[in-house]
C-alpha positions, 0 to 999 in steps of 0.5 A: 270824692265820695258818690252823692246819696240818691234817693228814690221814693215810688208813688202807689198808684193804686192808692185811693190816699194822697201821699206826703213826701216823709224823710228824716234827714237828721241821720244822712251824710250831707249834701245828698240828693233826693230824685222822687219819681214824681215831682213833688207838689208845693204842699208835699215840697212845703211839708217836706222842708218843715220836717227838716227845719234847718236844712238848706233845701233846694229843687230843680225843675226836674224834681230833684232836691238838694240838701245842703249843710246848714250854716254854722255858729259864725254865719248864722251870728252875720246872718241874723246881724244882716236880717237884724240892720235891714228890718231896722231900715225897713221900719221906717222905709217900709217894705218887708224882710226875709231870712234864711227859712224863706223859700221861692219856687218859681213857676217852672217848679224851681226853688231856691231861699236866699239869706236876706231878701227885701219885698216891697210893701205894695208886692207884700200886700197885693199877696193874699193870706193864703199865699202868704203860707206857702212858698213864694213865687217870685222875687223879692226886689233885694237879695243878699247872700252871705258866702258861708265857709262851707261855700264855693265862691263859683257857687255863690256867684252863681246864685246870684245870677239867679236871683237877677234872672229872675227878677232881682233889681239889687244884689249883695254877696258879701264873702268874710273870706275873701274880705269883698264885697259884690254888688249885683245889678240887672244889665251889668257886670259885679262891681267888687268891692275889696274890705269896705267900710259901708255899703250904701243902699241903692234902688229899691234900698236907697237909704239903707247903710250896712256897716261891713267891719263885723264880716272883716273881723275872721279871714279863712281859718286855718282849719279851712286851709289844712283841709284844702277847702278853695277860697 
């Protein structure tokens, strides 16, 4: 296996100029790791991720930030179709839909983005404008992350009990892969469920209905199984 990149950047201190945090990773290998010397601020952060607009892009409260392969053509199509059913429910229901370009740093300066999330209108508004141009800092009430075929199950699954630590009341993890579905809720174990029809919502999403035969439609591809990616 390969060692991981890591870059390092120093911060003049003698300079009388802010900084912004500046890297093109068009040209870089990924994943790669970034350890700045100083722990960028949320506009440095912000600014960060708009220069490297498709990239999935996460930091920990050490500074670090990951960079992640982006999604391809097959998970980016079930993307759009999850974002796409949940605003249709959400018109009606109210509330407020998120795709994969949202990011959540929290208070202890971690970040995170999930595939489809679902705020609640009265949270959405309480927000004034100019919070509404940064980062979010909690989380919305629904996740749903979709596993993509560059992910590990563990990896996944593990996100998402990062989002009911930090305060989601439901969560989904679909896996085309391995043809299930999970369904996360604080306080209890996953409930899997194996190549369903519809998943009913609950909670803060009672009333939404997700038909699940588009994610069933591919197992892991055979590529995927030559070159030894675990399912």
């Amino acid at each position: 296996m390969s060692a991981t990149p890591v870059l390092q950047r120093e911060t003049d201190q003698s300079s009388s100029e802010s900084s912004s945090f500046e890297l093109s990773l068009r040209d870089i290998p990924l994943p790669i790791i970034l350890r700045p010397a100083q722990p960028l601020s949320d506009e440095d952060l912000l600014a960060f991720c708009a220069a490297n607009r498709g990239m999935e892009i996460e930091s920990d409260a050490d500074g670090s930030i990951t960079i992640m392969t982006p999604a391809g053509p097959d998970s980016s199509r079930l993307n759009q179709y999850l974002a796409a059913e949940l605003t249709l429910w959400s018109r009606q229901a109210g509330g407020i839909v998120f795709g994969p370009d949202l990011g959540i740093r929290f208070p202890d300066k971690t970040m995170r983005g999930p595939d489809v999330a679902w705020l609640s209108a009265p949270r959405w508004n309480a927000l004034s404008p100019g919070q509404r141009k940064v980062f979010l800092s909690f989380c919305p009430e629904f996740i749903l992350e979709l596993r993509s075929e560059s992910d590990r199950a563990s990896t996944v699954e593990a996100k998402m009990e990062f989002w009911l630590s930090r305060g989601a009341e439901l969560g989904w993890l679909i896996d085309p892969r391995r043809k299930l579905a999970m369904i996360y809720r604080p306080g209890q174990e996953p409930a899997t469920l194996l190549q369903p029809e519809i998943l009913e919502g609950e909670g803060p999403i009672t009333g939404f209905r997700l038909e699940m035969h588009h994610f069933w439609e591919y197992g892991i591809s055979s590529t995927l199984r030559n070159i030894g990616v675990p399912a």
